[in-house]
MIKE-947919 format. One record per residue: residue number from 1; x, y, z of N, C-alpha, C in turn. Coordinates in pm, whole numbers. Layout:
BEGIN
<site NUM,<X,Y,Z>,<X,Y,Z>,<X,Y,Z>>,
...
***
This chain:
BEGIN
<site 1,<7347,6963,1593>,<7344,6992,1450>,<7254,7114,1425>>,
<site 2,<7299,7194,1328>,<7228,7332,1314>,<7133,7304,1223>>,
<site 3,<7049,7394,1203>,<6934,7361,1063>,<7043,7383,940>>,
<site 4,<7064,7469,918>,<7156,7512,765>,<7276,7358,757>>,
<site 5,<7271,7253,883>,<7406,7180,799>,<7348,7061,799>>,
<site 6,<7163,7092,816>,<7082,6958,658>,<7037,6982,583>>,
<site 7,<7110,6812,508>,<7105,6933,359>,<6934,6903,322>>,
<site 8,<6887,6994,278>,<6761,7029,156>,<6718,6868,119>>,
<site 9,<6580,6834,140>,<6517,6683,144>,<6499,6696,-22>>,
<site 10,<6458,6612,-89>,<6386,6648,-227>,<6192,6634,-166>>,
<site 11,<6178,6578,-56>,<6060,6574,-41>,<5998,6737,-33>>,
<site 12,<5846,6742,-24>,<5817,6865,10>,<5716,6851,160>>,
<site 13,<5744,6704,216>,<5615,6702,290>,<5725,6662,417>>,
<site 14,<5709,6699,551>,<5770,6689,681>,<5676,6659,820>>,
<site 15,<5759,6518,858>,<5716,6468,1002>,<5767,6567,1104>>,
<site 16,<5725,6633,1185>,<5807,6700,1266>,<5784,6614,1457>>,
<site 17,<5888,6579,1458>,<5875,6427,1631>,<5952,6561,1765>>,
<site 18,<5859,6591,1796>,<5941,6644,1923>,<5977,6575,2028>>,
<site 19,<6098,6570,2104>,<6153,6439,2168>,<6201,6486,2264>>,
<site 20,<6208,6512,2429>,<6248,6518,2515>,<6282,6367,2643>>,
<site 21,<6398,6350,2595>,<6439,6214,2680>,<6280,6103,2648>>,
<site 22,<6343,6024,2531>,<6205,5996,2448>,<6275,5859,2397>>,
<site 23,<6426,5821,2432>,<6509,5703,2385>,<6423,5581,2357>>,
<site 24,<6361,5566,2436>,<6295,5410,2477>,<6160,5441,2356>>,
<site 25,<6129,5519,2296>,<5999,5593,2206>,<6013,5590,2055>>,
<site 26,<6112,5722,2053>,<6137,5760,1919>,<6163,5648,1838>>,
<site 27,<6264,5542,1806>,<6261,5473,1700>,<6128,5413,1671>>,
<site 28,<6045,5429,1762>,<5933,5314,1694>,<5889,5432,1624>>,
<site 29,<5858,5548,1743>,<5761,5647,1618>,<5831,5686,1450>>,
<site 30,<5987,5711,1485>,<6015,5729,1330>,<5995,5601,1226>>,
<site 31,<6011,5525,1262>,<5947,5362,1185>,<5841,5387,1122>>,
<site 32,<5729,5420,1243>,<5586,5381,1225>,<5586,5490,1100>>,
<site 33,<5628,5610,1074>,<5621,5734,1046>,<5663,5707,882>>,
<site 34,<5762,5639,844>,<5850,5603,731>,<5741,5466,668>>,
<site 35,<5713,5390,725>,<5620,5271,686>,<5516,5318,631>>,
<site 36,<5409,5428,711>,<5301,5451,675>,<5251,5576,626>>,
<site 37,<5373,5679,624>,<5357,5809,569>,<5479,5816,461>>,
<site 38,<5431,5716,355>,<5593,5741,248>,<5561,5891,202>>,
<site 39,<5673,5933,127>,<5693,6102,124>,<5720,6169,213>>,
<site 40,<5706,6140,308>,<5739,6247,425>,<5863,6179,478>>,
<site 41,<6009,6330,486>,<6075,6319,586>,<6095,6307,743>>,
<site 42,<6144,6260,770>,<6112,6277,932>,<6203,6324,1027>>,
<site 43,<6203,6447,1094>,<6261,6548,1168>,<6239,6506,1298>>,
<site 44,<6371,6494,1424>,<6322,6433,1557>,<6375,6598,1584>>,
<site 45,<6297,6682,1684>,<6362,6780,1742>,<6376,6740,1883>>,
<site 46,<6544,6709,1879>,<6603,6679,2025>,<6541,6788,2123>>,
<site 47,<6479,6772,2219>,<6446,6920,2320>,<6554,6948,2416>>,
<site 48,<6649,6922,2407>,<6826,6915,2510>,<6780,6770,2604>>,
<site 49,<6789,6659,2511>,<6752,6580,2657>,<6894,6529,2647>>,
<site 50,<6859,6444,2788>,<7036,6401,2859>,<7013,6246,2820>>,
<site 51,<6944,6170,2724>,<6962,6036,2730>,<6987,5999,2586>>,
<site 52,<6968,5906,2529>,<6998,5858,2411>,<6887,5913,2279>>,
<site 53,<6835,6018,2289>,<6753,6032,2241>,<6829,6092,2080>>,
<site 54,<6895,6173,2082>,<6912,6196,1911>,<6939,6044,1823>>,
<site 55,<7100,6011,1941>,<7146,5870,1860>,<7049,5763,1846>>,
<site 56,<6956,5730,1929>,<6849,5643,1910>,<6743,5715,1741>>,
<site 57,<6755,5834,1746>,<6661,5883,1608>,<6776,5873,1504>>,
<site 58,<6892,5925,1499>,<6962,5874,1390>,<6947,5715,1350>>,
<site 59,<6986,5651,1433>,<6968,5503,1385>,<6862,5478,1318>>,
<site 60,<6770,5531,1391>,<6658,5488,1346>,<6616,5554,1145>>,
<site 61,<6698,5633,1121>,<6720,5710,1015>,<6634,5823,988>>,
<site 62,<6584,5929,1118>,<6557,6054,1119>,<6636,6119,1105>>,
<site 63,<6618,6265,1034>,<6742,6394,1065>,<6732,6414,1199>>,
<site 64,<6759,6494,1240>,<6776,6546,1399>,<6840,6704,1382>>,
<site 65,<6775,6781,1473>,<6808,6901,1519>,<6816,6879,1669>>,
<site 66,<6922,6918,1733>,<6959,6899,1859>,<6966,7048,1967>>,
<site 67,<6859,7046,1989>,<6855,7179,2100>,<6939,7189,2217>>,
<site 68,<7033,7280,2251>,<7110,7281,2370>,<7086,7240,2468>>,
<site 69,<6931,7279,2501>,<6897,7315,2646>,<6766,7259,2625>>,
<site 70,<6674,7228,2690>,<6521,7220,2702>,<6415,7358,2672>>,
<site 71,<6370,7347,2594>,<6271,7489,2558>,<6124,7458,2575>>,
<site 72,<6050,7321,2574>,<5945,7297,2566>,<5909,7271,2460>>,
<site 73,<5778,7206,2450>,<5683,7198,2337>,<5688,7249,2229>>,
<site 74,<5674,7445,2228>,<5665,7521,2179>,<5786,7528,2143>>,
<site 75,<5926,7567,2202>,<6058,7582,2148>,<6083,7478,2005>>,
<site 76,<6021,7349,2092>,<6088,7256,2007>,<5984,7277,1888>>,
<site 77,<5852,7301,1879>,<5785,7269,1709>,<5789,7428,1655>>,
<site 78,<5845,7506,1701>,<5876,7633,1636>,<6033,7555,1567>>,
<site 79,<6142,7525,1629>,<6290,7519,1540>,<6218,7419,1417>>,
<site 80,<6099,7336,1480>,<6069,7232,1331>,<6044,7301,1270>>,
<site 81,<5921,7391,1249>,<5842,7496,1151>,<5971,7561,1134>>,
<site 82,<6099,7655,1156>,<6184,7703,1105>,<6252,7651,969>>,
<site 83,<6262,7489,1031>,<6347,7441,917>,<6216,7386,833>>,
<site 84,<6122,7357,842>,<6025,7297,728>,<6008,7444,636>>,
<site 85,<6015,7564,691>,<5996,7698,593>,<6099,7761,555>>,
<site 86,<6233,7740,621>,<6361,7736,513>,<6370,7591,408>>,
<site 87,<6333,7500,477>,<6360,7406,323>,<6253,7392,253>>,
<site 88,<6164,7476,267>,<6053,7477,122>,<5945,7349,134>>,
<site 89,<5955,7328,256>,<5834,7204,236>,<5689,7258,262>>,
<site 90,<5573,7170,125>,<5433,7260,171>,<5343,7167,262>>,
<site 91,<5409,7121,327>,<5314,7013,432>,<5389,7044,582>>,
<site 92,<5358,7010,699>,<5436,6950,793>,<5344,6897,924>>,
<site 93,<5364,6792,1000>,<5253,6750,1050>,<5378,6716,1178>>,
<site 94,<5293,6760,1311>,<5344,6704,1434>,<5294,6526,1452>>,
<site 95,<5382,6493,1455>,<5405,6368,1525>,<5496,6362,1685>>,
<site 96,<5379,6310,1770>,<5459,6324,1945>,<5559,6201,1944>>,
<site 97,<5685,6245,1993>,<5812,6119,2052>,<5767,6047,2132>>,
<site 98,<5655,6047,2212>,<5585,5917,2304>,<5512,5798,2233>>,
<site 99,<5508,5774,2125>,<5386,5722,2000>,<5280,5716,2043>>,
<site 100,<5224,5793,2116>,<5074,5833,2119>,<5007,5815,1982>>,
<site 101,<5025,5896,1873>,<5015,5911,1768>,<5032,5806,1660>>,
<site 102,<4948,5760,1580>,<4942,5643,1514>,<4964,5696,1373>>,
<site 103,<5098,5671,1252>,<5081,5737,1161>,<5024,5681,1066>>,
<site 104,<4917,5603,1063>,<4839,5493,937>,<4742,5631,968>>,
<site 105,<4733,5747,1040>,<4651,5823,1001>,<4726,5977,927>>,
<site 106,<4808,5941,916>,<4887,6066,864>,<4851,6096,693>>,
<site 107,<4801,5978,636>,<4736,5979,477>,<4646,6026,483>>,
<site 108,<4541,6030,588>,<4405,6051,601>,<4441,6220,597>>,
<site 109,<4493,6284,700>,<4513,6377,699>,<4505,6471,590>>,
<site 110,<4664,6414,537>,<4678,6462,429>,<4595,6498,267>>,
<site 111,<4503,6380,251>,<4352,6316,201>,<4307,6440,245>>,
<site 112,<4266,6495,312>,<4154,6572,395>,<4194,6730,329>>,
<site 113,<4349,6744,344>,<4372,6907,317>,<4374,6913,156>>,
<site 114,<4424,6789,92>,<4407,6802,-77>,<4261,6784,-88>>,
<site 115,<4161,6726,-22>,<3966,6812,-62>,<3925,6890,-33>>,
<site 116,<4015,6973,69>,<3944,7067,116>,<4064,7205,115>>,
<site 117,<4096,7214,-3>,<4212,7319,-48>,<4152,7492,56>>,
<site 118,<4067,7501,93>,<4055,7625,186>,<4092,7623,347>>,
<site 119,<4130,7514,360>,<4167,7461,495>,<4329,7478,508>>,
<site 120,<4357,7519,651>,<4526,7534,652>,<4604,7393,716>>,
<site 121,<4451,7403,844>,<4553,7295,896>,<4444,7168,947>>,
<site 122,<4473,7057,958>,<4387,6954,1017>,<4428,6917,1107>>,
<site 123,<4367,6882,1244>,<4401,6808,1325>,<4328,6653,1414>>,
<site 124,<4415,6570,1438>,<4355,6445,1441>,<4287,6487,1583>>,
<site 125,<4140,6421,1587>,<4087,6435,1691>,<4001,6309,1764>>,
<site 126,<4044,6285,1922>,<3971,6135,1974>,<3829,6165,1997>>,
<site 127,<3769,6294,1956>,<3639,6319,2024>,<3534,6364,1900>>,
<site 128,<3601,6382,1797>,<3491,6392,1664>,<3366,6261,1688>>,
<site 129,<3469,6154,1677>,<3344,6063,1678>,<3290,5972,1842>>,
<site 130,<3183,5967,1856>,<3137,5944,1965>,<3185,5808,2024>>,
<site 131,<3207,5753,1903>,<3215,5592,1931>,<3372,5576,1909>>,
<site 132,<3394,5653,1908>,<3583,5610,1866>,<3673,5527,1965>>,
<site 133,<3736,5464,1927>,<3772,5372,2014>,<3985,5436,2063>>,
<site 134,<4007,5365,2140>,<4154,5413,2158>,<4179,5507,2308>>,
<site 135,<4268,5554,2325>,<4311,5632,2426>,<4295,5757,2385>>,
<site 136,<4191,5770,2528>,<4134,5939,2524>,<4138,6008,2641>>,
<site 137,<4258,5953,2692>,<4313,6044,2847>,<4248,6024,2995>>,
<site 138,<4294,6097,3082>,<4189,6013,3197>,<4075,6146,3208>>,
<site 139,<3977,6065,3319>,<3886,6129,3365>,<3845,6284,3380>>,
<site 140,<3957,6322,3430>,<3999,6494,3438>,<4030,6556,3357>>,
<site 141,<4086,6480,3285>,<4175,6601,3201>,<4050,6575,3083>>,
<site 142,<3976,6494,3056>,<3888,6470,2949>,<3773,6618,3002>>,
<site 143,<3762,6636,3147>,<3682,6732,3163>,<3722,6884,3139>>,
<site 144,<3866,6909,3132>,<3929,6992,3078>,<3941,7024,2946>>,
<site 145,<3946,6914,2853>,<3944,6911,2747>,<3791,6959,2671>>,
<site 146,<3690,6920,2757>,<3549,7000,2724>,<3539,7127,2759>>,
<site 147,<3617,7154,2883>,<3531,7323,2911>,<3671,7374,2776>>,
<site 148,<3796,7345,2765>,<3883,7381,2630>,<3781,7428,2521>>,
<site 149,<3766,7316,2476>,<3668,7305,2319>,<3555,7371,2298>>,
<site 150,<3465,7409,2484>,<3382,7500,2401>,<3426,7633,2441>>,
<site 151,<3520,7631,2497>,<3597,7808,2480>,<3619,7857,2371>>,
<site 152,<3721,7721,2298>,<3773,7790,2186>,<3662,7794,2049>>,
<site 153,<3587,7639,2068>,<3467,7721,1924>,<3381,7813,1967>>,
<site 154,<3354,7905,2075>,<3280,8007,2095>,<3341,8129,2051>>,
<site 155,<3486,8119,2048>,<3587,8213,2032>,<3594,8225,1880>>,
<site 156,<3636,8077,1777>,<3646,8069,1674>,<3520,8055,1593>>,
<site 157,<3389,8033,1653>,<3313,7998,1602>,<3277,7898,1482>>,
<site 158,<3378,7795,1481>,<3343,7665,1430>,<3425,7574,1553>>,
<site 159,<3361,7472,1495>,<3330,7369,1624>,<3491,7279,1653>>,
<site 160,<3473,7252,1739>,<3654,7197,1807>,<3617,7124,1914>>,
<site 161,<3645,6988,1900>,<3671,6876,1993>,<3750,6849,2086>>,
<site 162,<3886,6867,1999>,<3995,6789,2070>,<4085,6930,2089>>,
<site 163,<4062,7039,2149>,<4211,7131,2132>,<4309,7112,2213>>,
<site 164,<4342,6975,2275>,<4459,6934,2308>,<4553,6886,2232>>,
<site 165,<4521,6850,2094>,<4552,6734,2007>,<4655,6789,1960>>,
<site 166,<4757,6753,1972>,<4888,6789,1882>,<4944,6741,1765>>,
<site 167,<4823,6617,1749>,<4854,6523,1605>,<4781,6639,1522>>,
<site 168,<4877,6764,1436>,<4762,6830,1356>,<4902,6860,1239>>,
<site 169,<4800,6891,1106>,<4912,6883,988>,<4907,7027,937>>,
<site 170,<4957,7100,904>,<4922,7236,859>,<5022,7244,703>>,
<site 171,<4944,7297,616>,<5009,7380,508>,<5132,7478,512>>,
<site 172,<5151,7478,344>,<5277,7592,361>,<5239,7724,462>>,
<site 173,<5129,7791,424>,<5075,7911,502>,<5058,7881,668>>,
<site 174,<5045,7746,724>,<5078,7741,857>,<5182,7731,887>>,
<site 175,<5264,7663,824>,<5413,7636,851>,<5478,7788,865>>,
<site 176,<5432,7886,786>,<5538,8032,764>,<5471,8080,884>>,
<site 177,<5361,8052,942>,<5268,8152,1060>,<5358,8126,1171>>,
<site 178,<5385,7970,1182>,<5414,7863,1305>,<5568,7901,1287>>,
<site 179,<5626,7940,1184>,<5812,7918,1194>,<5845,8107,1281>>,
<site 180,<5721,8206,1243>,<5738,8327,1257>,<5688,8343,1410>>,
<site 181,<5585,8298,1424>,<5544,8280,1585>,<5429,8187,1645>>,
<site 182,<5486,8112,1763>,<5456,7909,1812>,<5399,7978,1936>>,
<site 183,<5339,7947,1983>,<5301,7946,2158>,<5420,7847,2211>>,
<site 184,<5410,7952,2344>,<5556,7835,2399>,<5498,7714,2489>>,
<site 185,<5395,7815,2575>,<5325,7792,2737>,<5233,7699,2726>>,
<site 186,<5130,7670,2595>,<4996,7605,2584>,<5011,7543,2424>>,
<site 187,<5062,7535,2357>,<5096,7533,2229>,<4946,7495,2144>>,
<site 188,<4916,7383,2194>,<4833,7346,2151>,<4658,7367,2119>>,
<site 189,<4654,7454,2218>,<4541,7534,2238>,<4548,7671,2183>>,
<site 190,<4644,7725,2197>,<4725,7872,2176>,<4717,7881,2003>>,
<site 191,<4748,7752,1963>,<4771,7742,1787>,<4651,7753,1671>>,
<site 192,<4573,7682,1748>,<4444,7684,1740>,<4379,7880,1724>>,
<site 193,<4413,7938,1832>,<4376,8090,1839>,<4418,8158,1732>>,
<site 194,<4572,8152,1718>,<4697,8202,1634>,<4629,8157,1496>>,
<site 195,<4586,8042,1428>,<4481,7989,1355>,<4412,8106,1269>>,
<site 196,<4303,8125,1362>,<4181,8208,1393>,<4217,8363,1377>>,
<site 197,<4348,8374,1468>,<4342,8568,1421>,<4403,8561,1280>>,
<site 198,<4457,8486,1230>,<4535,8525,1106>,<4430,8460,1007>>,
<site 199,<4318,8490,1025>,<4213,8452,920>,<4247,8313,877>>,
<site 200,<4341,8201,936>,<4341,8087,835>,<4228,7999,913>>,
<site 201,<4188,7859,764>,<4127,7800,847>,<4120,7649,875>>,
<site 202,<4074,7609,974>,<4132,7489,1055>,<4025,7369,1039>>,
<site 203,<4028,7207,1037>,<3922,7147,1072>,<3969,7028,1169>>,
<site 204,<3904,6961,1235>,<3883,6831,1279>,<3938,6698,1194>>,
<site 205,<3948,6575,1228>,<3920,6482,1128>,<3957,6339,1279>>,
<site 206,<3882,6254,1291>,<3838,6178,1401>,<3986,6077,1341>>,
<site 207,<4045,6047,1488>,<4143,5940,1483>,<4144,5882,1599>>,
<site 208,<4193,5747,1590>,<4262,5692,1737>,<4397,5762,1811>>,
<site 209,<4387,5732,1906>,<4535,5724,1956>,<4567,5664,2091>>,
<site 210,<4746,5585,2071>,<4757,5511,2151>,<4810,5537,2338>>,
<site 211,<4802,5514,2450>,<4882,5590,2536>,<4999,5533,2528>>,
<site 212,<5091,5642,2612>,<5214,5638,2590>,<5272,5510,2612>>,
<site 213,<5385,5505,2488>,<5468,5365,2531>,<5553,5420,2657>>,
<site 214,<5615,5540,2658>,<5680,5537,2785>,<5688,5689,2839>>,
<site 215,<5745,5678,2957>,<5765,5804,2992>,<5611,5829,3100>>,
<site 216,<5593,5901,3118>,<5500,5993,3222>,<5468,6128,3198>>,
<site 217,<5326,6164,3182>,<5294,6289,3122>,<5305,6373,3269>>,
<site 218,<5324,6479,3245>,<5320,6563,3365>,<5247,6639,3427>>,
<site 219,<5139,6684,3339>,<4991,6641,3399>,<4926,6568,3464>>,
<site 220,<4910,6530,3628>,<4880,6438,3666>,<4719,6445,3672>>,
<site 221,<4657,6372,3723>,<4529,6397,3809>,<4554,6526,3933>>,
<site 222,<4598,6509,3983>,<4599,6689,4096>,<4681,6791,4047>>,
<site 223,<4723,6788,3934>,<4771,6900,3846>,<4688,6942,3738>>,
<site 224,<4581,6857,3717>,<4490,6875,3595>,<4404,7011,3618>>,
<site 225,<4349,7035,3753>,<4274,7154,3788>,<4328,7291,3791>>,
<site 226,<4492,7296,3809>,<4567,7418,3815>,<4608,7409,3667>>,
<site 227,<4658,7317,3617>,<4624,7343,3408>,<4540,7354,3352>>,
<site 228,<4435,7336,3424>,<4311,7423,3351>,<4287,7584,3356>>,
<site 229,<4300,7623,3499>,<4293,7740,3524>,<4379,7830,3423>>,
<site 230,<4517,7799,3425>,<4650,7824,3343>,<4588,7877,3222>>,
<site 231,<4546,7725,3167>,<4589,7742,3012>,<4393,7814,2997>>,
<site 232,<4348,7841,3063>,<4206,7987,3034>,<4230,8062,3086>>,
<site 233,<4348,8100,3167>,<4401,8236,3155>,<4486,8321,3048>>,
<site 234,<4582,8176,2958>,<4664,8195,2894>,<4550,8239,2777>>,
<site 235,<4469,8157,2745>,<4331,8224,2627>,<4291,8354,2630>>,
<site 236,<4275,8369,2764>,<4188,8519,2746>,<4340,8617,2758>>,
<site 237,<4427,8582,2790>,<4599,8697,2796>,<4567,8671,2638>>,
<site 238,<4560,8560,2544>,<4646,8535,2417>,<4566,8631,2307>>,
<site 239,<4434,8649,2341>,<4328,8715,2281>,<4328,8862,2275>>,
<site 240,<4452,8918,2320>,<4467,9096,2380>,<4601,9073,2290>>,
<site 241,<4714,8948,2279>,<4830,9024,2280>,<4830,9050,2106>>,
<site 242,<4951,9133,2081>,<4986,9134,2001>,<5060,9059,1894>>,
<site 243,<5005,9030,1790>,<5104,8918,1651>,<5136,9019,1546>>,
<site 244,<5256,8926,1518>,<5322,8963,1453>,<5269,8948,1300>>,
<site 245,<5333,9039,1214>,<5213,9047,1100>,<5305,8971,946>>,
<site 246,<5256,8862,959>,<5322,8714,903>,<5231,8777,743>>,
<site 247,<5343,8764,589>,<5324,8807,473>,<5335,8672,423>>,
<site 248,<5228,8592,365>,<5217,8451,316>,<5219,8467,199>>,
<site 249,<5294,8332,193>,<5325,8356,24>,<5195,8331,-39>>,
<site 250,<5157,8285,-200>,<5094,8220,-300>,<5029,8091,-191>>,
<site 251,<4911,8093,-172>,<4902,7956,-129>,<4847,7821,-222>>,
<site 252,<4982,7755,-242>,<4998,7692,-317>,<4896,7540,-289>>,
<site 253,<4855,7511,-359>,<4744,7386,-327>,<4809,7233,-293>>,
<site 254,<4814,7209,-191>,<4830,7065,-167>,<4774,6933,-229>>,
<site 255,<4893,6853,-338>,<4849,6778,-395>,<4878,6615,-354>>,
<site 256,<4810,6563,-396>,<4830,6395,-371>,<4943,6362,-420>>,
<site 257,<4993,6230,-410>,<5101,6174,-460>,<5050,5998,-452>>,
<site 258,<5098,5962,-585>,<5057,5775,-560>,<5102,5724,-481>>,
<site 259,<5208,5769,-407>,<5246,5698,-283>,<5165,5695,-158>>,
<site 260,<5099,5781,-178>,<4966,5746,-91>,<4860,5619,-89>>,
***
């Protein structure tokens, strides 16, 4: 299914579920997503997988955009940001197809960018608070995730915990940055930068999260040391290249709704 042949939500606020062979996943996350984030539509972006993964999100009563082929991370939450900034929505928040991601925090979020109207984007983080409880990855990659965080707040110069976290919600003005240009390679770290050069600005906000109901991350433990190297090479390449020079509209203020 193409973006142009869904039709226009009346909502203005968007789940965006990236899903690569995610069958056994996605319906719970679009559930959890519809139960506890009313207002928000919910978008599964098929990544070309070969299993039941769109028809399992239709049922479940997500739209679906169905990618040919596999593009990654980045492929897939760039076609979301495409269609959340052709259909006019001023919210859109990644939600992962593994339910890592718990959406009883997706209000909070949202809470967070209507008090703090100078902020673009929030992202949920397991390391704001010291005591937080939940799944916070293994051993290694948690040590990756520190030398990450103080790269990037030395870089951005405000402070960053979690820059792995892909549970993050961004405004209309992120959504037009993110639909015009996504990191493909690191997304998540990379977005964070992309953030930062385009003067917008970003915060924290402490959440749980669960490990995966299924599937296998591909990051193992003896791959964790060569993705580190990677993705601080990809920082200091991302910091030279060139962006594209994104014209934002009115930034319009994100408001509550009683359905919250």
């Amino acid at each position: 299914m193409t973006m142009s042949a869904i039709r226009q939500s009346p909502h203005r606020r968007l789940a965006i579920v990236p899903a690569y062979n995610e069958s056994g996943s996605v319906a719970a996350v679009v559930r959890d997503v519809m139960t506890h984030a009313h207002g928000f539509d919910v978008l599964v972006v098929d990544d070309g997988s070969t299993d039941a993964t769109t028809a399992t999100a239709l049922q479940a009563g997500a739209k679906v955009i169905r990618l040919p082929f596999n593009l990654g991370i980045g492929g897939a939450m760039q076609a979301g940001y495409l269609y959340a900034s052709e259909q006019g929505y001023e919210v859109a928040i990644q939600v992962d197809g593994d339910g890592q991601h718990d959406a009883r925090h997706i209000p909070e979020l949202l809470a967070h960018l209507v008090k703090n109207p100078q902020l673009d984007m929030v992202t949920g983080s397991r390391f704001v608070s010291a005591d937080a409880h939940g799944y916070r990855s293994s051993a290694s990659r948690r040590v990756g995730i520190r030398i990450f965080a103080r790269v990037i707040s030395a870089i951005t110069g405000s402070t960053v915990t979690d820059p792995t976290s892909g549970f993050r919600m961004t405004t209309r003005r992120g959504i037009e940055l993110f639909a015009h240009d996504y990191p493909h390679d690191y997304p998540e770290v990379e977005a964070i930068l992309m953030m930062h050069a385009h003067q917008l600005q970003s915060a924290e906000l402490s959440v749980t999260m669960r490990s995966r109901t299924t599937g296998v991350s591909s990051i193992n433990p003896t791959r964790s040391a060569y993705y580190m190297v990677k993705v601080l090479v990809a920082i200091f390449i991302g910091l030279f290249r060139a962006r594209p020079n994104v014209k934002f509209g009115d930034p319009a203020p994100v408001t509550a709704q009683s359905s919250l």
